[in-house]
Structures are given as structure tokens and as C-alpha cells.
PyMOL CGO cylinders between C-alpha atoms (Angstrom):
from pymol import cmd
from pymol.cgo import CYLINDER

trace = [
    CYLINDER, 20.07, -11.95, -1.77, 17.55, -8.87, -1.55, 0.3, 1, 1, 1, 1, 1, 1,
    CYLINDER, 17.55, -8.87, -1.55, 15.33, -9.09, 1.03, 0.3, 1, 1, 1, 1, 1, 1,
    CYLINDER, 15.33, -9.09, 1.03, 11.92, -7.73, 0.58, 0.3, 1, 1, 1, 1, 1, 1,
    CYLINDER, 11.92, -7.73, 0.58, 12.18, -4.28, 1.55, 0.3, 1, 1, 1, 1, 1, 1,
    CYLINDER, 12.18, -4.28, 1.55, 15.18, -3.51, -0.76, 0.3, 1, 1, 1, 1, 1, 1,
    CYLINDER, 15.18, -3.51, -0.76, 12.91, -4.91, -3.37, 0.3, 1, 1, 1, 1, 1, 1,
    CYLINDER, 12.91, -4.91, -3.37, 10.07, -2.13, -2.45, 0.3, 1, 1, 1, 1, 1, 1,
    CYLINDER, 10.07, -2.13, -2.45, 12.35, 0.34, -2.27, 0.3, 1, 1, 1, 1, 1, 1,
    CYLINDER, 12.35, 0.34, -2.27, 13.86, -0.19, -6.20, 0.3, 1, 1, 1, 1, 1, 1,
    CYLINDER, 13.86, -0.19, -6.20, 10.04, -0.58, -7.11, 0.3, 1, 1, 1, 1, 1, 1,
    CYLINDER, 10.04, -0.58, -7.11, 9.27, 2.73, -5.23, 0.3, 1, 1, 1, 1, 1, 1,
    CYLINDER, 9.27, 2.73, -5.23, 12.22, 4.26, -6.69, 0.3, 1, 1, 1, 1, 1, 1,
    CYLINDER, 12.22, 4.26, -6.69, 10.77, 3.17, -10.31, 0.3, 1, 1, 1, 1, 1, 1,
    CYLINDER, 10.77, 3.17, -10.31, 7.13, 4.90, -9.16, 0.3, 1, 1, 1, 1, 1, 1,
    CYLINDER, 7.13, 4.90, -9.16, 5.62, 8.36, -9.56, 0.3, 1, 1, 1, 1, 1, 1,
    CYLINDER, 5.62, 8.36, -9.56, 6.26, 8.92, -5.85, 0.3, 1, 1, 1, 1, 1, 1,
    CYLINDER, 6.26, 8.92, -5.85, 8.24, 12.16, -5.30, 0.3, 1, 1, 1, 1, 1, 1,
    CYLINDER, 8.24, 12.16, -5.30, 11.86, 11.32, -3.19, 0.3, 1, 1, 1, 1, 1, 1,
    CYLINDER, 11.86, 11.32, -3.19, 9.69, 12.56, -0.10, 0.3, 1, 1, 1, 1, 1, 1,
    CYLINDER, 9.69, 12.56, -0.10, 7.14, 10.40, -0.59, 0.3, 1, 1, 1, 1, 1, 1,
    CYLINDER, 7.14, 10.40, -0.59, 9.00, 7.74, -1.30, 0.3, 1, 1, 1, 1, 1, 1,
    CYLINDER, 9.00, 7.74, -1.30, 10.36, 8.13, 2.08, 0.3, 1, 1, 1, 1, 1, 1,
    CYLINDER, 10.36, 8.13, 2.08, 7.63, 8.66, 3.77, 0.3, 1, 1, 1, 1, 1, 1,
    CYLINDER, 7.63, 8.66, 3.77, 6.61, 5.27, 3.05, 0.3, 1, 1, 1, 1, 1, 1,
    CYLINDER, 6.61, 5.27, 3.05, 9.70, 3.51, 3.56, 0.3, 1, 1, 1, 1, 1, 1,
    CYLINDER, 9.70, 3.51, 3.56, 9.84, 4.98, 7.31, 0.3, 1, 1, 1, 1, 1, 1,
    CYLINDER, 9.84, 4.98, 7.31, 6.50, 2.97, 7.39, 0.3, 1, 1, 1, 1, 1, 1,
    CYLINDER, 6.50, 2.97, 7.39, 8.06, -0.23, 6.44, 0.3, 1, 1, 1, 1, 1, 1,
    CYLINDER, 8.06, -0.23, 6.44, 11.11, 0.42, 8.22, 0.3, 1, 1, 1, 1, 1, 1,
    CYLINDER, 11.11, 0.42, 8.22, 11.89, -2.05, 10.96, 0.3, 1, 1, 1, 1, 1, 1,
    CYLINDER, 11.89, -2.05, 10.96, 9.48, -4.61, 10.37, 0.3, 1, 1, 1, 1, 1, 1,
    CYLINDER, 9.48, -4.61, 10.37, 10.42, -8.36, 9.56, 0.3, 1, 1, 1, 1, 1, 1,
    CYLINDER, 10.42, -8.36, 9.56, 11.01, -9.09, 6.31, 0.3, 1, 1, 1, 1, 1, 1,
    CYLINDER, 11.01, -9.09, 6.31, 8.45, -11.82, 5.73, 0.3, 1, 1, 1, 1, 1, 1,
    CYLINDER, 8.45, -11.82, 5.73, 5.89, -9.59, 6.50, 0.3, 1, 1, 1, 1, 1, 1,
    CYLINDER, 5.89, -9.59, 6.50, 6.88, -7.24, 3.62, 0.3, 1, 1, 1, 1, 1, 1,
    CYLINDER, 6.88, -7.24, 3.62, 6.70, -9.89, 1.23, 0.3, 1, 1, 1, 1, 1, 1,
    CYLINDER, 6.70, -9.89, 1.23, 3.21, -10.03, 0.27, 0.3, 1, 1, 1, 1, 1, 1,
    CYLINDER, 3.21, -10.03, 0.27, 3.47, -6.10, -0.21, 0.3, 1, 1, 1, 1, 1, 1,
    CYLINDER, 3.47, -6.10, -0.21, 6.50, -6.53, -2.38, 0.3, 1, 1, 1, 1, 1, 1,
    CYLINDER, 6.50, -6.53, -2.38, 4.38, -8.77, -4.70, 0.3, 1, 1, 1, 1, 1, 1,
    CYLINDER, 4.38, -8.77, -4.70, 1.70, -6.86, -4.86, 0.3, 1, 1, 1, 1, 1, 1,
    CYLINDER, 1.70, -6.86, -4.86, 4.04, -3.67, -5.94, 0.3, 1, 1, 1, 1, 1, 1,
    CYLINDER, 4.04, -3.67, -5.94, 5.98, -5.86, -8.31, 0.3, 1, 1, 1, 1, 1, 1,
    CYLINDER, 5.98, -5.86, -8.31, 2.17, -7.43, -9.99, 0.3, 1, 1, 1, 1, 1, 1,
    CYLINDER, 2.17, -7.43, -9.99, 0.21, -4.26, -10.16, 0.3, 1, 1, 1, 1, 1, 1,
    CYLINDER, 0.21, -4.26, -10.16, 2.36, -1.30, -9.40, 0.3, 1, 1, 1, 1, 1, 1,
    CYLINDER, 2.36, -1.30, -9.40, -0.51, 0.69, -9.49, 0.3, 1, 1, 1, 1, 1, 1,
    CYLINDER, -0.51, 0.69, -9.49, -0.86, -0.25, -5.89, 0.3, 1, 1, 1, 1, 1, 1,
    CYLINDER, -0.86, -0.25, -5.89, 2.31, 1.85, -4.89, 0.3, 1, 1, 1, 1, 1, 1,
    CYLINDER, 2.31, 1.85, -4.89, 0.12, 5.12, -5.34, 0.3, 1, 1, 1, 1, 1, 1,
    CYLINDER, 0.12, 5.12, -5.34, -3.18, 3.92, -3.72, 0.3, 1, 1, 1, 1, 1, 1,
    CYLINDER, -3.18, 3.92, -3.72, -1.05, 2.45, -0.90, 0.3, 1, 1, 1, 1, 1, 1,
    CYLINDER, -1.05, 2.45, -0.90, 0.55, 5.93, -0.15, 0.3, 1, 1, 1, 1, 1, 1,
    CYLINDER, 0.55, 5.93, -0.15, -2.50, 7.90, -1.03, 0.3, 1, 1, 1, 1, 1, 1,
    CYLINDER, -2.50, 7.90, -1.03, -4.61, 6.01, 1.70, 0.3, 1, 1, 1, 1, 1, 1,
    CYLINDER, -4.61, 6.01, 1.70, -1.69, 6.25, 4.34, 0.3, 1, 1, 1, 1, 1, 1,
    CYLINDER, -1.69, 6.25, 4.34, -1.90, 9.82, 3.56, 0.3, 1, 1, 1, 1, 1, 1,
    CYLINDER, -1.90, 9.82, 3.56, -5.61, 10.28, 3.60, 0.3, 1, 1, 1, 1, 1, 1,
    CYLINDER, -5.61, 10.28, 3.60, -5.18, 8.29, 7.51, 0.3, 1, 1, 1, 1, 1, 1,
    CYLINDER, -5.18, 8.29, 7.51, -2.83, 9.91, 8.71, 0.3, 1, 1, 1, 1, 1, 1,
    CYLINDER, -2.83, 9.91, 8.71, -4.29, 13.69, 7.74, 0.3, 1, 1, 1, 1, 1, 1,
    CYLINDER, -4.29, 13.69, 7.74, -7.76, 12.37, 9.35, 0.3, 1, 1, 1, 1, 1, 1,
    CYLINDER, -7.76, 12.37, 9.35, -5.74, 11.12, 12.38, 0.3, 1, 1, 1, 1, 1, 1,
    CYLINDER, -5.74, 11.12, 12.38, -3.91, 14.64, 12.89, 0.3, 1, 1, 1, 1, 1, 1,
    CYLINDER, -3.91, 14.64, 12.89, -7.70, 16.39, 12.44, 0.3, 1, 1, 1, 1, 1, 1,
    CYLINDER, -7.70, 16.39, 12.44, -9.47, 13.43, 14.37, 0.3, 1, 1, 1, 1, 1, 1,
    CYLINDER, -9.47, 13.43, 14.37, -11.78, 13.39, 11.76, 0.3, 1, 1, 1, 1, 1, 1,
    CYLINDER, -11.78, 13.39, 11.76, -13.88, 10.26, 12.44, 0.3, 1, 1, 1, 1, 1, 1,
    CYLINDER, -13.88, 10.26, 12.44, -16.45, 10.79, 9.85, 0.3, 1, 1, 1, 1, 1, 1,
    CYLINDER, -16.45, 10.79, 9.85, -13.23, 10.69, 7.20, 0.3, 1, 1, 1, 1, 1, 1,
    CYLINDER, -13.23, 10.69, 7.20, -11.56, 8.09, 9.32, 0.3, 1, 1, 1, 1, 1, 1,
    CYLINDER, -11.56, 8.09, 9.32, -14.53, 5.88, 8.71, 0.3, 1, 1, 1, 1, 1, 1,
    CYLINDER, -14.53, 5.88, 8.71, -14.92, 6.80, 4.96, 0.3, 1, 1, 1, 1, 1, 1,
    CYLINDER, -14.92, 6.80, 4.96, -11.45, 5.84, 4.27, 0.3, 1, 1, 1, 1, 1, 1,
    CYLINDER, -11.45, 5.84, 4.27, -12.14, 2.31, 6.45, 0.3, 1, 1, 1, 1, 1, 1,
    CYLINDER, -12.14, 2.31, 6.45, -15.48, 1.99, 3.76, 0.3, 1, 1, 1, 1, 1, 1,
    CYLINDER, -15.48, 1.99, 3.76, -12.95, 2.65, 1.06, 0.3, 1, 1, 1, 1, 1, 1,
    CYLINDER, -12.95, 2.65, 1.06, -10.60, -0.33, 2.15, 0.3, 1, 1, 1, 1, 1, 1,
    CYLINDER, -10.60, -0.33, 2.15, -13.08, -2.81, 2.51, 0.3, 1, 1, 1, 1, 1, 1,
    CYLINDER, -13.08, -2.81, 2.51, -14.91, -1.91, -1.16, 0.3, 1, 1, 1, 1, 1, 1,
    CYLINDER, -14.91, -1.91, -1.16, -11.34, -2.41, -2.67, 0.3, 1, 1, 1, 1, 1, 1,
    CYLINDER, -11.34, -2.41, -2.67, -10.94, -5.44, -0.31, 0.3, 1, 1, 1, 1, 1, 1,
    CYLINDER, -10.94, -5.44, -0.31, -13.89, -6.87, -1.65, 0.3, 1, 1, 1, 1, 1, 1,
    CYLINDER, -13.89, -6.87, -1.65, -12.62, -5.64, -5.88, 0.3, 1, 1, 1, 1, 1, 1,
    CYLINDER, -12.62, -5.64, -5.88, -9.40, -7.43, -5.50, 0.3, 1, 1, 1, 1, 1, 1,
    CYLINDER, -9.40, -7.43, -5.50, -11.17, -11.12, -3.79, 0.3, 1, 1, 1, 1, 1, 1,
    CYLINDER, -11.17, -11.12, -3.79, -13.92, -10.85, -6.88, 0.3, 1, 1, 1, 1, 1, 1,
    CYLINDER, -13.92, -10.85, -6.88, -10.94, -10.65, -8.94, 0.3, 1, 1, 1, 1, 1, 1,
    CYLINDER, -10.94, -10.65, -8.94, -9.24, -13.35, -7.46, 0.3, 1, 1, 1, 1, 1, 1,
    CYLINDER, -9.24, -13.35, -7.46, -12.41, -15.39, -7.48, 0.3, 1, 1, 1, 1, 1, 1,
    CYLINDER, -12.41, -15.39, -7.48, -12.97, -14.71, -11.42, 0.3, 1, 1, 1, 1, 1, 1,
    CYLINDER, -12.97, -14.71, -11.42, -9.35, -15.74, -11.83, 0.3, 1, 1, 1, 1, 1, 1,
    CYLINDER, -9.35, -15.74, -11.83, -9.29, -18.51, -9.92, 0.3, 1, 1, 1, 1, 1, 1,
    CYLINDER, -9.29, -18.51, -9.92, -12.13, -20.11, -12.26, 0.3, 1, 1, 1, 1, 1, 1,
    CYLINDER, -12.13, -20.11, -12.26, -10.88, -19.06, -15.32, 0.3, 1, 1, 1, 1, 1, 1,
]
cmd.load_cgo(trace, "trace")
């Protein structure tokens, strides 16, 4: 059976992620338990326009991190919560439909 991290690593494989970046996020994801990579894996596998926003933000984090760039740190927070807030109106709209 593949477990949920295999499954994110064929869908990252299938992405426009270089190799690098590809493993750059798998390092991320390395290690954890697998049940709580399976609510990523779905999202990758629904929408797998996700795969690039995911890295893109962990990117964007972790260059603010290295600069300890609070102003950025907090725009990228603001960011989060706006898409948050997308994807539950979304849900919401579906939901009723």
C-alpha cells in the first residue's frame, strides 16, 4: 500500500518543481507520521496547483527567516490567512450547492 508521502512524492515528481525543489520539500515532509500527510496529499492530488503555492510560501518563509525580516514575515502570515479565508468561502459555496 502507498502511504501518503510516496503519494506526494509521485505527485511532486508529476509538478513543475525542479528535482531540487522537489527535494527541498520532501526534506520538509520527511519524518513526519503519515496521517498527518494525508490531508496534504489530497489537497496535491485535488488541485495540484497547490504544489507550487505550497513551495513558493515555504520559500518566501524561510528567505524572511534567514533575513529576519518581520515586516515580510508578517506579510506572508496576511497572505495565508486571505487564502485561508478563499479556500473556506469555497468550501462554503460548495457545500450549498
Amino acid at each position: 500500500m502507498e502511504t501518503n508521502y510516496q503519494k506526494i512524492r509521485t505527485l511532486l515528481s508529476n509538478s513543475d518543481l525542479s528535482a531540487e525543489e522537489q527535494d527541498n520539500l520532501l526534506i520538509l515532509l520527511l519524518g513526519r507520521p503519515d496521517e498527518e500527510l494525508a490531508p496534504l496529499a489530497e489537497l496535491f492530488t485535488e488541485d495540484p496547483s497547490w504544489i507550487r503555492k505550497i513551495y513558493d510560501n515555504y520559500k518566501a518563509k524561510q528567505e524572511a527567516f534567514t533575513n529576519q525580516d518581520k515586516k515580510t514575515w508578517q506579510e506572508i502570515l496576511k497572505g495565508e490567512e486571505s487564502m485561508l479565508q478563499d479556500i473556506l468561502k469555497q468550501e462554503i459555496t460548495t457545500s450549498q450547492t
